[in-house]
C-alpha positions as CSV (number, residue, x, y, z in Angstrom):
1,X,119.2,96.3,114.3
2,X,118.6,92.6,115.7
3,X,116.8,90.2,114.1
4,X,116.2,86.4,114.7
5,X,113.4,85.8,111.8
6,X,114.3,87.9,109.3
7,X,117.2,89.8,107.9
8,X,117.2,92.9,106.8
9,X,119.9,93.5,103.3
10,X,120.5,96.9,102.0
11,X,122.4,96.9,98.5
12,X,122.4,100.7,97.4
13,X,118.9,101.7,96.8
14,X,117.3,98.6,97.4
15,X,116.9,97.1,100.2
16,X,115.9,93.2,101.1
17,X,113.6,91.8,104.1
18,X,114.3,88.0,103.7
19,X,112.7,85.9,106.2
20,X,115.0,83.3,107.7
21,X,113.5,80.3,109.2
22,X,114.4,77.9,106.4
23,X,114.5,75.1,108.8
24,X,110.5,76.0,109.0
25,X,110.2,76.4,105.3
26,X,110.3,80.0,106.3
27,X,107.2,79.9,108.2
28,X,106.0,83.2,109.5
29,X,104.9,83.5,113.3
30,X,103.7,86.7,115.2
31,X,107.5,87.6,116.1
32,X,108.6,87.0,112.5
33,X,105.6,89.9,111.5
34,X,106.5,92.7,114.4
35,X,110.3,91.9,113.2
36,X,109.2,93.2,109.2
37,X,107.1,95.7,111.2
38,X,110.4,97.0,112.8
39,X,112.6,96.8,109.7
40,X,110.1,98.7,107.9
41,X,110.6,101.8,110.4
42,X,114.3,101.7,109.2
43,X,113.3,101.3,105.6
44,X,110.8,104.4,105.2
45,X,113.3,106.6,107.5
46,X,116.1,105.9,104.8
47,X,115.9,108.1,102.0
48,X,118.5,106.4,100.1
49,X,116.3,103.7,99.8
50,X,114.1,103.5,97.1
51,X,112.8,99.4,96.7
52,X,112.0,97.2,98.6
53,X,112.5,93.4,97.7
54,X,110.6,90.8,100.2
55,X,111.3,87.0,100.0
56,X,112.3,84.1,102.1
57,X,115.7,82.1,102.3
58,X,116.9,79.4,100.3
59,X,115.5,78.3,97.6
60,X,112.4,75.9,98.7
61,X,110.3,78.7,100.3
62,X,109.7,82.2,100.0
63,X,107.0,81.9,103.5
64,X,105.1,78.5,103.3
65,X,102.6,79.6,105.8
66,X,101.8,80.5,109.3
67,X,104.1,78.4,111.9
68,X,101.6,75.1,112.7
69,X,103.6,74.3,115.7
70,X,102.9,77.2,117.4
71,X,99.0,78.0,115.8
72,X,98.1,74.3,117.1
73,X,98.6,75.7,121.0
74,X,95.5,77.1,120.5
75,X,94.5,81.1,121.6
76,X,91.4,82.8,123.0
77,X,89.3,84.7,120.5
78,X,90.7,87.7,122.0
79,X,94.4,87.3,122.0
80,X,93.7,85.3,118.4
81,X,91.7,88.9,117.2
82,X,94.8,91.1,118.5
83,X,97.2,89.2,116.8
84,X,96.0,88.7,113.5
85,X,95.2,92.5,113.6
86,X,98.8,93.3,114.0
87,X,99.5,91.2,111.3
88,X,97.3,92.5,109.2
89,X,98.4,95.7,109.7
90,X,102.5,94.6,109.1
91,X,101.3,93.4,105.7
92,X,98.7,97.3,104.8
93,X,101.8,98.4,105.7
94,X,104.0,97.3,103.2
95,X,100.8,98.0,100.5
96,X,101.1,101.6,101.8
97,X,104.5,102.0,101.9
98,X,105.3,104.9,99.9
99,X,108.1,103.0,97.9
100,X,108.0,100.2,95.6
101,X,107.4,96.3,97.1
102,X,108.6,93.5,94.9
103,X,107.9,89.9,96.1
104,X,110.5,87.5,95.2
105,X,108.7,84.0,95.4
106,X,111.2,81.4,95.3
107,X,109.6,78.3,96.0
108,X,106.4,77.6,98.4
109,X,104.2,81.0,99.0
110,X,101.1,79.3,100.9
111,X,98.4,80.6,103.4
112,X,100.6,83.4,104.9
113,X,103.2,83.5,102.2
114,X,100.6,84.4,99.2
115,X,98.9,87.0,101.9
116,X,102.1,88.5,102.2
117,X,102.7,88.8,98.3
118,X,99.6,89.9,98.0
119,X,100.5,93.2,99.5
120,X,103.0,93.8,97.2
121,X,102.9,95.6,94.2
122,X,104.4,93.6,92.2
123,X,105.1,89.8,92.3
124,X,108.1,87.6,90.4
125,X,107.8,84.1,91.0
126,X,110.7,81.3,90.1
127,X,109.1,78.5,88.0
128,X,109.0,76.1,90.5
129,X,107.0,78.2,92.9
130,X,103.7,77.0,94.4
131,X,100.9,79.2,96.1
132,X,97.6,79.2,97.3
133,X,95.5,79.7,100.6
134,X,95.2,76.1,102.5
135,X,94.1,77.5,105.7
136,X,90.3,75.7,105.3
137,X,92.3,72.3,105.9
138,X,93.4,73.4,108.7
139,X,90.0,74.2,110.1
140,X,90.6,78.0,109.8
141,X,90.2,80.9,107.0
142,X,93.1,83.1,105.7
143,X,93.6,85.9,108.6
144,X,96.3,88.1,107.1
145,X,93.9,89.5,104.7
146,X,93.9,86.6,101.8
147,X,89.9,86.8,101.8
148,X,90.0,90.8,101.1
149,X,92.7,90.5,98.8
150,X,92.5,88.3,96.7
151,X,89.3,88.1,95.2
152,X,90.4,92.0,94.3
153,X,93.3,90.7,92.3
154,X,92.3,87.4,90.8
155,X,88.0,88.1,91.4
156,X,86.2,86.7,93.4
157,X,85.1,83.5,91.6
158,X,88.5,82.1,91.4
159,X,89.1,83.1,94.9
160,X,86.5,81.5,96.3
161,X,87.3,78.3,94.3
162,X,91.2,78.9,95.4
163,X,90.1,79.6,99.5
164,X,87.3,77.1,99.6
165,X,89.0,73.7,98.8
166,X,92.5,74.9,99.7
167,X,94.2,73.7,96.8
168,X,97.8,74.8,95.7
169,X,98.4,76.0,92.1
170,X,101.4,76.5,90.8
171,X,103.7,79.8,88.9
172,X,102.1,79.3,85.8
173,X,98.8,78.8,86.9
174,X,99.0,82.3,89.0
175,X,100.7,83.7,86.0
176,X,97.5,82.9,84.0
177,X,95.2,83.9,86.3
178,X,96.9,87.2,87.5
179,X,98.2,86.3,90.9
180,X,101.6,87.1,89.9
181,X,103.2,89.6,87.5
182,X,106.0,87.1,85.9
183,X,107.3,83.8,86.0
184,X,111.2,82.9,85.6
185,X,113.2,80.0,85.4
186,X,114.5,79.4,89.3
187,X,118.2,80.4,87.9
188,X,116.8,83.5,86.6
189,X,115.2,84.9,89.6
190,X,117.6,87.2,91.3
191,X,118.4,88.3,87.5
192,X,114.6,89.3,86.6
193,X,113.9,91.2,89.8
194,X,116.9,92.9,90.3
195,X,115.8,94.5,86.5
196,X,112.4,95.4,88.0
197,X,114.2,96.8,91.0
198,X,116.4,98.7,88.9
199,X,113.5,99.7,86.9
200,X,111.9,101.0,89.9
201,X,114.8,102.8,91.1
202,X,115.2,105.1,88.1
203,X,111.3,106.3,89.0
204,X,110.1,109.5,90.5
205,X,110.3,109.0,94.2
206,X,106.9,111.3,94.9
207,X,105.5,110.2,91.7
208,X,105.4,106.4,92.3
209,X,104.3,107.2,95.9
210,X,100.9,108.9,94.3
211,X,100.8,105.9,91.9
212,X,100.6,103.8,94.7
213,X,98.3,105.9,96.8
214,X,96.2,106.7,93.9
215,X,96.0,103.3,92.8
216,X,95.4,101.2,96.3
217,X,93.0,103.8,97.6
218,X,90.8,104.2,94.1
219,X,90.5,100.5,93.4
220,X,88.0,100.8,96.7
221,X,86.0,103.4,95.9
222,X,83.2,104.8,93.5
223,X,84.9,105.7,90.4
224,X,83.9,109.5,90.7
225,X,85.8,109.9,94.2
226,X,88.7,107.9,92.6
227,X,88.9,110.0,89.4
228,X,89.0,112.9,92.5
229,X,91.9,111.0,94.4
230,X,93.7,110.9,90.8
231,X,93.3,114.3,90.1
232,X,94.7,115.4,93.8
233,X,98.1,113.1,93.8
234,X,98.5,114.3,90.0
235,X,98.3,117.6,91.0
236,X,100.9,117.1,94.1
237,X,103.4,115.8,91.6
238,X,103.4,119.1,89.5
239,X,104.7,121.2,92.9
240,X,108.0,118.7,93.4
241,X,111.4,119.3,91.8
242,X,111.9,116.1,90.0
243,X,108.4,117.2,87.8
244,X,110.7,120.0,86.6
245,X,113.3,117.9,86.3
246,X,111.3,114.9,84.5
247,X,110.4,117.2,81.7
248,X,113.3,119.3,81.5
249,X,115.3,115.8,80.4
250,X,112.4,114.9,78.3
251,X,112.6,118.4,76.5
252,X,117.0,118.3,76.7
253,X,116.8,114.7,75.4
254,X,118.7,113.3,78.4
255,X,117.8,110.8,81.5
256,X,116.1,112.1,84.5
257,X,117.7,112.4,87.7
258,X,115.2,112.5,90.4
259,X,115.9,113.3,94.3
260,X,112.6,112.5,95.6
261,X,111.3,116.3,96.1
């Protein structure tokens, strides 16, 4: 599969979309989003894979943004709508996936770049890393779902605060307020989220799907309906193979080995 944006790494189970534009600080356009769109149709039709890893090349950026020098040629409100739908949809995508979605941040994740680490489900960040949502500097709001997001992650008085004067903050200040899940030293990065990954991989295929689903899906509804969606996915794990097998090793005092079935 061809790529000019992004590349697409598989390593074993885990597999890595790295967008390559580091001459743009890894800026993201519309091709660079349908290119993730079209790696991710190889990613959920591969069984062997069971993690994703998303992050940007080099080590200055993981995506600083949307690409200015194309944004700046101006779009009608229609063609502007259709787009940032389909971007939208790139990143719900990568929420929904039914595996695992790491975010390595390795340097500037701004506008765009936070949006995108905002759909994943979990988020390592070098120390040196800087995010935030500067797009009302730029005359615009955050389009790639920044406004929906995170104010459910980090709530929504520090998100306004955070989307309304544009400001940057960096790791440790995302760390604190729950933006991200970790914060490494810049040598340590690959180290810490290929343990995550690893982590990850050992994991119930089926099972960490209905976490996800059970998880994303609750967190926007009444509680009652969620506690129902719990319920449902923790009932479609006790019909799969690898619930037998989960409790078998617990009982036989031995590590799982799960197939995803």
């Amino acid at each position: 599969m061809d790529f000019e944006d992004i590349k697409l790494i598989k390593d074993g189970p885990i597999a890595t979309l790295m967008v390559d534009r580091p001459k743009v600080y890894n800026a993201v356009r519309f091709e660079t989003m349908m290119e993730i769109d079209r790696a991710m149709d190889d990613i959920e039709r591969d069984d062997k894979i069971r993690v994703i890893v998303l992050t940007g090349a080099g080590e200055k950026a993981f995506v600083s943004g949307g690409d200015i020098s194309v944004m700046a040629q101006g779009l009608t409100y229609v063609t502007t709508l259709k787009d940032v739908t389909r971007g939208q949809d790139v990143i719900t995508r990568l929420e929904y996936c039914p595996k695992p979605v790491i975010a390595r941040i390795n340097g500037y994740a701004l506008g765009g770049g936070t949006e995108l680490a905002l759909g994943c489900d979990i988020r390592i960040a070098s120390e040196n890393a800087v995010m935030g949502q500067p797009e009302i500097k730029l005359g615009i709001i955050p389009g790639y779902g920044g406004t929906q997001r995170l104010p459910r992650l980090v709530g929504l008085g520090k998100a306004k605060e955070l989307i309304m004067t544009g400001d940057h903050i960096t790791a440790e200040e995302a760390l604190k307020i729950g933006l991200v899940n970790k914060v490494v030293p810049k040598d340590k990065l690959d180290e810490a989220v290929k343990a995550m990954a690893d982590k990850l991989v050992k994991g119930a295929p089926v099972a960490l799907h209905m976490a996800k689903a059970a998880l994303n899906n609750g967190i926007q509804v009444d509680l009652r309906t969620a506690l129902d969606m719990e319920a449902r996915c923790y009932s479609l794990c006790f019909g799969t193979e690898d619930r037998v097998e989960g409790m078998n090793a617990f009982l036989e005092k031995r590590a799982p080995d799960f197939k995803g079935r």
